[in-house]
C-alpha positions as CSV (number, residue, x, y, z in Angstrom):
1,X,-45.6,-138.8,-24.0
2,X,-46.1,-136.4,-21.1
3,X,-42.7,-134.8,-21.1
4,X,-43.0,-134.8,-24.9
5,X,-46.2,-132.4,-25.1
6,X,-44.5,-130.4,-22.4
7,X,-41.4,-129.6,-24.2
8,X,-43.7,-128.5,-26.9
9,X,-45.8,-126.3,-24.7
10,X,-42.5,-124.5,-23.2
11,X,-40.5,-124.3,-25.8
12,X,-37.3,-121.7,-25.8
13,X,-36.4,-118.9,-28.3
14,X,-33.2,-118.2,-29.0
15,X,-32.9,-116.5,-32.4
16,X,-32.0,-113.0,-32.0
17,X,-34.4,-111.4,-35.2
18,X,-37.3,-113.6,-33.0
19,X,-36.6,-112.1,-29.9
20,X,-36.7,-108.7,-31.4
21,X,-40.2,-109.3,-32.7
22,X,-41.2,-110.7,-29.5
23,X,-39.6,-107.2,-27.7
24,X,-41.5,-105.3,-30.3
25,X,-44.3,-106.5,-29.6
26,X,-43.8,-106.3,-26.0
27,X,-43.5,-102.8,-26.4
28,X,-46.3,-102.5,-28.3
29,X,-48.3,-104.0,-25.6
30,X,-46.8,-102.1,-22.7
31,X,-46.7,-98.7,-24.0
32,X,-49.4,-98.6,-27.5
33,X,-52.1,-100.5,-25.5
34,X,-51.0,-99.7,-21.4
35,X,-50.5,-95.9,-22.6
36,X,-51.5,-94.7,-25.3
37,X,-54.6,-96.7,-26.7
38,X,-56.0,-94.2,-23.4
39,X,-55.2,-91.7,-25.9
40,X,-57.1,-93.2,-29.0
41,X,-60.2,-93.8,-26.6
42,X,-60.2,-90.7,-24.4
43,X,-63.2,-88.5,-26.9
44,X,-65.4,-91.8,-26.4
45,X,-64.5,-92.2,-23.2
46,X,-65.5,-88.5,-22.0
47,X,-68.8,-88.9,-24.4
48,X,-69.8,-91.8,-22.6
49,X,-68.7,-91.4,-19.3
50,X,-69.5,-87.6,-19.2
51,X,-66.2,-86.6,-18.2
52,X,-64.7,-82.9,-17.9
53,X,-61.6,-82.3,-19.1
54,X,-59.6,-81.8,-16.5
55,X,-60.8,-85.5,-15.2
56,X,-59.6,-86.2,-17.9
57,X,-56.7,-84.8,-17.5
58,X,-56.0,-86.4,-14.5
59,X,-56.8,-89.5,-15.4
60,X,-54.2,-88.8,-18.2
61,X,-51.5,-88.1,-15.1
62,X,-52.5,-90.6,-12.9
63,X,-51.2,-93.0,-15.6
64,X,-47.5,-90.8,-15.9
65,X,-46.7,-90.5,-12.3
66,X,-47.4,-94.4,-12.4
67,X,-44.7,-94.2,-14.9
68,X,-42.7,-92.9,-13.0
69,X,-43.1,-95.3,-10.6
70,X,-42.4,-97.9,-12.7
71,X,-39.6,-96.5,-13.6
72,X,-38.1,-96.1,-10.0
73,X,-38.7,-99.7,-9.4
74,X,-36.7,-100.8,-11.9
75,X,-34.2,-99.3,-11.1
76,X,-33.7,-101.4,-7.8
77,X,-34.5,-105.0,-9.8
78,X,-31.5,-106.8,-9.8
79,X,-30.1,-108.2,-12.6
80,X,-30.9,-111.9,-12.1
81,X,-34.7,-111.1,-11.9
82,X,-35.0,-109.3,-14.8
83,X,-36.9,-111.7,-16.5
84,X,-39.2,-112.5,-13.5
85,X,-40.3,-108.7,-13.0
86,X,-40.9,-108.1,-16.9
87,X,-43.3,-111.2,-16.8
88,X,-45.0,-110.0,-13.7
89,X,-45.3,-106.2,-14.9
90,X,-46.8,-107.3,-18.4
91,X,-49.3,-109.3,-16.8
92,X,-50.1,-106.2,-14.5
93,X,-50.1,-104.5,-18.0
94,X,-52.4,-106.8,-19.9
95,X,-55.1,-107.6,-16.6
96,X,-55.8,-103.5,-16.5
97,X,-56.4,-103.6,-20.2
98,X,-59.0,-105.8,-19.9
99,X,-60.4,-104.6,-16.7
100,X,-61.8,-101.4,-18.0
101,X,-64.6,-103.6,-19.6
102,X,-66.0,-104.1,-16.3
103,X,-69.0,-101.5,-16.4
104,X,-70.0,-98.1,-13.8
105,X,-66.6,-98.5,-12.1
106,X,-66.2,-95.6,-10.0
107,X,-63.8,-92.6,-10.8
108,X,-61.3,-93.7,-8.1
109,X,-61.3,-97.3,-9.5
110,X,-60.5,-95.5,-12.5
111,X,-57.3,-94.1,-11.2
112,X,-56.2,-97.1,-9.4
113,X,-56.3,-99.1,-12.7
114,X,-54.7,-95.9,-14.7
115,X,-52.2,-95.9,-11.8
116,X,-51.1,-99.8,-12.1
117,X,-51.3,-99.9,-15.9
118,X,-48.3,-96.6,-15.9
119,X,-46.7,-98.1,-13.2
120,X,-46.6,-101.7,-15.7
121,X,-45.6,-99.7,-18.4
122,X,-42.5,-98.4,-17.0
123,X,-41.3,-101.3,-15.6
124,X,-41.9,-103.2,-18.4
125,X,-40.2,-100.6,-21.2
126,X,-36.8,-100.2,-19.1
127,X,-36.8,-104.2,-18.1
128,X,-38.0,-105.4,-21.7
129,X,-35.2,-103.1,-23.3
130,X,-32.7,-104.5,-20.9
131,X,-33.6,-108.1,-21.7
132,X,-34.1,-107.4,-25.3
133,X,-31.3,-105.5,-26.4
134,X,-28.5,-107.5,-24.1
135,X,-29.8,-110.7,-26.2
136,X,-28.2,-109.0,-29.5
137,X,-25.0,-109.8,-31.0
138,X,-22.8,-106.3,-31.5
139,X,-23.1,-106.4,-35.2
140,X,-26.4,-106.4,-35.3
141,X,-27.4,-104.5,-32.2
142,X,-28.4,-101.0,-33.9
143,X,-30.6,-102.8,-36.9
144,X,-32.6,-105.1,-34.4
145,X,-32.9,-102.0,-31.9
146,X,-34.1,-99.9,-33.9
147,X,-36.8,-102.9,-35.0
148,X,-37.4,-103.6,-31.1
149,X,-38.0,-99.7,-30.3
150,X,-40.1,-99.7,-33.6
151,X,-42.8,-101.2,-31.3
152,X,-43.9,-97.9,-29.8
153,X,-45.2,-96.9,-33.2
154,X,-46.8,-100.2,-33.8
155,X,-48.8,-100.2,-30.6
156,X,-50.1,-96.2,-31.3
157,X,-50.9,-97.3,-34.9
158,X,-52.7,-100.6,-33.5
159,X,-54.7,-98.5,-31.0
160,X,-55.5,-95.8,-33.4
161,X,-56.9,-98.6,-36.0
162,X,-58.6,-101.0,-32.9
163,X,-60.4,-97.9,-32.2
164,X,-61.9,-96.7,-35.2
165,X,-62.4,-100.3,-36.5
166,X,-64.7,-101.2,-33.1
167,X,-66.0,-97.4,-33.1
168,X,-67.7,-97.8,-37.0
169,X,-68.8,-101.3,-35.5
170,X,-71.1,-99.4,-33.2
171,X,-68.8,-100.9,-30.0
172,X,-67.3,-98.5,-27.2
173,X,-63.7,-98.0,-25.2
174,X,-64.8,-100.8,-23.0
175,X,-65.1,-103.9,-25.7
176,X,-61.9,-101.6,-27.4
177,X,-60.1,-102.0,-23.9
178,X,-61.1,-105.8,-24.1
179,X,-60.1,-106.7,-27.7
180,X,-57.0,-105.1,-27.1
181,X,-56.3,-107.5,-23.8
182,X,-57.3,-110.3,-25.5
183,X,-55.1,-109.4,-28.3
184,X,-51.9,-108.9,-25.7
185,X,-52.3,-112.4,-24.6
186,X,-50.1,-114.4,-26.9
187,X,-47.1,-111.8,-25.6
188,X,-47.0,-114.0,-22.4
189,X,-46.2,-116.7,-23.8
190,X,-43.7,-115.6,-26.0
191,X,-42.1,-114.2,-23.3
192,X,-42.2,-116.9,-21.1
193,X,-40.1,-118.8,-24.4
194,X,-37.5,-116.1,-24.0
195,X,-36.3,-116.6,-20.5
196,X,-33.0,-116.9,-19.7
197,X,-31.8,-120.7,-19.9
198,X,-30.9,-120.5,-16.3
199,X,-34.4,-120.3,-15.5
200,X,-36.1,-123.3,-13.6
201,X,-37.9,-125.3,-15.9
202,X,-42.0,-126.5,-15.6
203,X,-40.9,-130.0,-15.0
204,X,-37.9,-129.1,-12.2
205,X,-40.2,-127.1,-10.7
206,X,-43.4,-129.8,-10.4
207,X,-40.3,-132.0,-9.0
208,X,-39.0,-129.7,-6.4
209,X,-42.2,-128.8,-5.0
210,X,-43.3,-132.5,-5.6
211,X,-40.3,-133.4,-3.2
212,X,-40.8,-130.7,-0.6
213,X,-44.0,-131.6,0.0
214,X,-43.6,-135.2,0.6
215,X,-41.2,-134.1,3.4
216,X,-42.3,-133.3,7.2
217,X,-42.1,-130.2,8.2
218,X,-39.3,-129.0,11.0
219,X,-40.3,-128.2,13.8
220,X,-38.6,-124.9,15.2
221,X,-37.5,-124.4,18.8
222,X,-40.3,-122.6,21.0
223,X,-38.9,-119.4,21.1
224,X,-38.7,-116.3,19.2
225,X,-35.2,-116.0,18.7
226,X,-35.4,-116.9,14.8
227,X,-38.0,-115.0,13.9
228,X,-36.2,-111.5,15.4
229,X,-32.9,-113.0,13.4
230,X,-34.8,-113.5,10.4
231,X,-36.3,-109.7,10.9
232,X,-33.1,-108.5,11.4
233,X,-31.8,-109.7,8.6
234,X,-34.2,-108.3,5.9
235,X,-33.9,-105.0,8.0
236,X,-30.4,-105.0,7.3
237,X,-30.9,-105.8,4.0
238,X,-33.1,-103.0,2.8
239,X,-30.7,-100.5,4.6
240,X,-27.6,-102.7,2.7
241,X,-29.9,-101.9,-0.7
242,X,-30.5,-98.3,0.0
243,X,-26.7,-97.9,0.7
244,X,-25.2,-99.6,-2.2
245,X,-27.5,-97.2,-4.3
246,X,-26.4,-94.6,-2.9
247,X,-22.9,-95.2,-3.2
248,X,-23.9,-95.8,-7.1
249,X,-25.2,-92.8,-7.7
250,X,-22.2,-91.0,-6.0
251,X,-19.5,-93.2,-8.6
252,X,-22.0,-92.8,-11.5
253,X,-22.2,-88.8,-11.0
254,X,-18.6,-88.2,-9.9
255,X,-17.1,-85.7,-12.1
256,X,-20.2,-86.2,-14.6
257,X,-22.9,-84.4,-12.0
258,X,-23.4,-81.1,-14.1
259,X,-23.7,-82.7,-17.8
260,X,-25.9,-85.9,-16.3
261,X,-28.3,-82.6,-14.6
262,X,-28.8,-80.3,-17.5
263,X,-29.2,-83.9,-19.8
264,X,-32.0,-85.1,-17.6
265,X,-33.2,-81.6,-16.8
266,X,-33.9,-81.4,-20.8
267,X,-35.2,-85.0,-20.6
268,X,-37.5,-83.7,-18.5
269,X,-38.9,-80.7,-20.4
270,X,-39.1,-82.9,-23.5
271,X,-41.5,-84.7,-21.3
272,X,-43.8,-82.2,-21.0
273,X,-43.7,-80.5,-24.2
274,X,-44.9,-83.7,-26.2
275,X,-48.0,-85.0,-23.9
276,X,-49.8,-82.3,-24.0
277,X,-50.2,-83.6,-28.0
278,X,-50.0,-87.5,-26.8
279,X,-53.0,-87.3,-24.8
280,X,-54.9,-84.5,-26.6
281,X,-54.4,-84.5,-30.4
282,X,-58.0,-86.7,-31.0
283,X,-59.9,-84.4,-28.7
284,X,-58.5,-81.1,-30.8
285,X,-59.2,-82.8,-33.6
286,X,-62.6,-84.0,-32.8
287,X,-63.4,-80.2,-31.4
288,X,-61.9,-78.6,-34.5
289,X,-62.6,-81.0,-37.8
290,X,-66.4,-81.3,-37.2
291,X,-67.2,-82.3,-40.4
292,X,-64.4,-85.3,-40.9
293,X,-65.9,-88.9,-39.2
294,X,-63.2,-90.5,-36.9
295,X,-59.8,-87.3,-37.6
296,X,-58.8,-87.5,-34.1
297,X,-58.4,-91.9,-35.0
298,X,-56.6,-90.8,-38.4
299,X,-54.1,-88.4,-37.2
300,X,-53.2,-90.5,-34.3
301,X,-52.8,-93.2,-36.8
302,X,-50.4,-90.7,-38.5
303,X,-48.5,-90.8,-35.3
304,X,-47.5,-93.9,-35.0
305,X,-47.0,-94.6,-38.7
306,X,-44.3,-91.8,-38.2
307,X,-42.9,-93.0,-35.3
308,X,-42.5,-96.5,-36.2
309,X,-40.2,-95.1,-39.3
310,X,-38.5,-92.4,-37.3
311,X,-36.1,-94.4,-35.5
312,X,-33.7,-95.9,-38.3
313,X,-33.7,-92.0,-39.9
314,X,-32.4,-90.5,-36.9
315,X,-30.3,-93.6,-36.1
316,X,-28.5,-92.7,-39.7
317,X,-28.3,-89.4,-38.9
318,X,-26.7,-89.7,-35.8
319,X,-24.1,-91.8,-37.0
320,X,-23.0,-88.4,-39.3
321,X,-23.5,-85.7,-36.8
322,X,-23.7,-87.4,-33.6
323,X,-26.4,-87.9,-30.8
324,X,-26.3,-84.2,-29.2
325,X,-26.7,-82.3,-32.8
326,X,-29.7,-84.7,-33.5
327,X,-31.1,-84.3,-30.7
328,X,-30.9,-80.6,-31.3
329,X,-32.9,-80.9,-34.4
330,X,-35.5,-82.8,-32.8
331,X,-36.3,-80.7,-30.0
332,X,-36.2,-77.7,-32.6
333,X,-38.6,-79.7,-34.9
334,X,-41.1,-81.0,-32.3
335,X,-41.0,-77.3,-31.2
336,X,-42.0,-76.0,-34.5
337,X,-44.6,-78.6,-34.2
338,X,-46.2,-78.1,-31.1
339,X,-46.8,-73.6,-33.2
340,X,-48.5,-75.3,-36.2
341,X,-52.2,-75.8,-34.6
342,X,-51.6,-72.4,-33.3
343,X,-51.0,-71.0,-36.2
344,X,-53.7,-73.6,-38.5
345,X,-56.7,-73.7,-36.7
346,X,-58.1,-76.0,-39.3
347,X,-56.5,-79.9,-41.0
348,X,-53.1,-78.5,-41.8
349,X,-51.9,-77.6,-37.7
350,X,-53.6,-80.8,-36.8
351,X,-52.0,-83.3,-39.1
352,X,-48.8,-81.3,-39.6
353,X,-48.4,-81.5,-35.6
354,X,-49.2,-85.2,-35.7
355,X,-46.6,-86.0,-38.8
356,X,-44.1,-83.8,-36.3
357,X,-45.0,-85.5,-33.0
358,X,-44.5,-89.1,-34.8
359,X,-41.4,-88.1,-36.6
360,X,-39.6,-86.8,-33.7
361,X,-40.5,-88.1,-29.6
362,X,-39.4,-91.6,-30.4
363,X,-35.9,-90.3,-31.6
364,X,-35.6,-87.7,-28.9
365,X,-36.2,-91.0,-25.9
366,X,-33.3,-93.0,-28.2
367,X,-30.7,-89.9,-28.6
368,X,-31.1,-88.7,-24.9
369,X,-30.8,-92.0,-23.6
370,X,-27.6,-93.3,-25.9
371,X,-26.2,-89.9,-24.4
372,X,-26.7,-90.0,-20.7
373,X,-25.7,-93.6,-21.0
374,X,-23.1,-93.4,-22.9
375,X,-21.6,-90.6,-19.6
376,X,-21.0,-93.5,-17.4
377,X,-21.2,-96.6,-19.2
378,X,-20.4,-98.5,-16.2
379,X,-23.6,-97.1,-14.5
380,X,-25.9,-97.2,-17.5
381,X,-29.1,-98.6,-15.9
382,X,-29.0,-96.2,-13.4
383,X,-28.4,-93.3,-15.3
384,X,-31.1,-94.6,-17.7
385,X,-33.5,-94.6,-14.7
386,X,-33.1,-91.5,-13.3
387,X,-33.3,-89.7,-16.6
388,X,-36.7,-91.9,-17.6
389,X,-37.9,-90.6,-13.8
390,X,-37.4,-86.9,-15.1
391,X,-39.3,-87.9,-18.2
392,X,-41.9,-89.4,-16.5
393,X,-42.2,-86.6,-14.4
394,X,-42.4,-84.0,-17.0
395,X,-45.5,-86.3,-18.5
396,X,-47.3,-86.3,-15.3
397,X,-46.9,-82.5,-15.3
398,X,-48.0,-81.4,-18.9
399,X,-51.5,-82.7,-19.1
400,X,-52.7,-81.1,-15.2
401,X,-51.1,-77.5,-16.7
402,X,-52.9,-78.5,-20.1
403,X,-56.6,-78.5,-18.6
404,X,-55.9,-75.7,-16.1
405,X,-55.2,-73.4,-19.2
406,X,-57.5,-74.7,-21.3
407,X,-60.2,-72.6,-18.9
408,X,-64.0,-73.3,-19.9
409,X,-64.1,-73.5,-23.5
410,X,-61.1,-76.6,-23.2
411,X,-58.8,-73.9,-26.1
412,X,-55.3,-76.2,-25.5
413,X,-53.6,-73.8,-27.4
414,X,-52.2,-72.3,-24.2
415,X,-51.2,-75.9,-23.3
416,X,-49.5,-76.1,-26.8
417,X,-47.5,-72.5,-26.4
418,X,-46.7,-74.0,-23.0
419,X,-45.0,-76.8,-24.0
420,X,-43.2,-75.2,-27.4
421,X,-41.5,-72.3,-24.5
422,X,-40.7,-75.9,-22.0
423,X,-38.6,-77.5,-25.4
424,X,-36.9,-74.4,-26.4
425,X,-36.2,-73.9,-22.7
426,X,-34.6,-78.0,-23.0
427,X,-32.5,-76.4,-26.5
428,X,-30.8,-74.1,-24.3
429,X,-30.0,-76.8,-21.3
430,X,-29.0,-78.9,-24.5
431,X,-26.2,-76.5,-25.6
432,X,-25.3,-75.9,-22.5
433,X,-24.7,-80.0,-21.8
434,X,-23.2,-80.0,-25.2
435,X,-20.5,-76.9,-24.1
436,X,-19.9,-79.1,-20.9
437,X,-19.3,-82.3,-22.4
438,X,-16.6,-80.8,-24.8
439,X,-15.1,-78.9,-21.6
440,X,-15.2,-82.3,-20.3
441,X,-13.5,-84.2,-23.2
């Protein structure tokens, strides 16, 4: 009866539509609630809290360079313990969601949970993808990709309606924060269901350690000799680690350094010219559209409604012009976006930069990263690391110039003309990887 109830409790999923649900909504969880609900919450949050922009600000990069992180530790996680690490990081992920309930934390406890939640998020995006996407049979890869990368939108949309649902209830960001952990907590589950059937099972485990613990322990000889072997050893390990990554990175850039450069630096610039919209958008909106309740919660919705349908378009469109042409466009687009609430003071620069910013940063992330994997294909997790490092860094570098040029009066549109002159800048490094990879060819 026992064993029955278990197999019940831990049951595996196999089907590959379910597991892209399941990767959606991991995503959703990781990056709409560990990211960007931050985002939907930051007017309340500086209302309540009394912050100053640039806190703000920083609280805003604390959470990128965590990222980025993230990001550089998953790049060492081994392929076998994929599974393990994602489970870990989305509990990391879903415990600081719910622990900015707790109430008069301090600033610094503030940036410590900021800190853990970017560094959750990155790990979890690059290791969920990896599991997700691998799971897919090659007909269907690019349909259920597109529906497991779909979950970015979904998670901005869910944090922009969470928000103004619990705001018009008379609640804060603290019960918003909560809500939105309780709401992640299912994903745990469902994940655990996912794991690789190699994985030890509840009932091998309970026996093992069952076993082990009904056996003496072994004495060990006096002496220290062990121990200093045993040292040794993991000394010689990490240095074994660090070199075999080195000597990656040497075969995955041989004869590919210049194009996988100007591709990242780009990456990188496309970084920073979206965030400065990502995390500010609801505060220009609240500053600007005084007399519409809750437009900073409505455009942000906008976002992620158009980033959940912007994937499969510029999947299509790749497919006739290729990844480099419509990645072109994109930056060119979010560009042209990041003018309009320079040019619009009022609704139409707002929203038209929010349809934009929805439309277009989920399809730039896709296109650069087919591309620079598709350079070395034999080194694609690296490659996809060190160009999701140059993103993250760019992220972590747009929001601290943001609030230093937004001076007194917190004007971003110096932030905004910054980051339109950092993706035209990425256009040109674009063409220029696109004249190299045909030299290349």
């Amino acid at each position: 009866m026992m064993t029955a109830l278990k197999s019940r409790a831990f049951i595996t999923i196999t089907n590959e539509i379910a597991i892209a649900w399941i990767g959606l909504y991991c995503l959703a969880v990781v990056m709409g609630f560990g990211r960007f609900l931050f985002t939907a919450t930051l007017p309340d949050i500086m209302t309540q809290l009394s912050l100053s922009t640039t806190i703000a600000g920083w609280m805003a990069s604390i959470n990128y360079i965590g990222y980025f992180i993230g990001a550089l530790i998953a790049m060492f996680v081994p392929q076998r313990l994929t599974w393990r690490m994602l489970l870990l990081w989305t509990v990391v992920s879903v415990v600081t969601t719910m622990l900015l309930v707790v109430p008069n934390m301090s600033l610094n406890l503030w940036y410590v949970i900021r800190l853990l939640s970017g560094i959750a998020s990155g790990v979890a995006m690059i290791l969920s993808s990896s599991l997700v996407v691998q799971s897919f049979s090659h007909e269907r890869r690019s349909v259920l990709s597109a529906l497991h990368y779909a979950g970015i939108g979904v998670g901005i949309s869910a944090s922009a309606v969470l928000t103004w649902w619990l705001l018009t209830l008379g609640y804060h960001f603290d019960v918003i924060w909560l809500v939105a952990g309780v709401i992640s907590l299912p994903l745990l589950w469902l994940l655990y269901a996912i794991r690789p059937q190699s994985s030890t099972s509840p009932e091998s485990q309970a026996s093992t350690l069952s076993s082990s613990t009904l056996q003496p322990p072994k004495l060990q000889p006096s002496h220290s000799k062990p121990a200093e072997l045993n040292h040794s050893n993991q000394r010689i390990s990490v240095q074994q680690t660090y070199f075999n990554f080195k000597r990656s990175l040497y075969e995955a850039a041989s004869g590919h350094t210049k194009a996988i450069v100007l591709l990242s630096a780009s990456y990188m610039l496309a970084g920073f010219g979206y965030i400065t919209s990502a995390t500010f958008l609801p505060v220009m909106a609240t500053q600007r559209l005084t007399t519409q309740s809750y437009a900073g919660l409505l455009i942000w919705l906008i976002v992620g409604i158009f980033a959940m349908l912007s994937n499969p378009i510029w999947g299509a469109l790749a497919k006739r012009i290729g990844e480099v042409k419509t990645l072109m466009g994109l930056t060119i687009l979010q560009a042209f976006g990041m003018f309009l609430p320079i040019w619009f003071e009022g609704a139409v620069g707002l929203y038209g930069n929010a349809v934009i910013l929805g439309l277009t940063f989920v399809g730039m992330v896709s296109m650069t990263l087919t591309l620079i994997k598709n350079i070395n294909p034999a080194y694609s997790n690296l490659l996809i690391g060190l160009a999701t490092l140059a993103y993250a860094l760019g992220q972590f570098l747009g929001p601290l110039v943001t609030v230093a040029l937004a001076g007194k009066n917190d004007n971003f549109n110096a932030g905004l003309l910054v980051a339109a002159t950092g993706l035209i800048i990425g256009l040109v490094l674009l063409l220029w990887f696109r004249r190299q990879a045909v030299i290349t060819a």
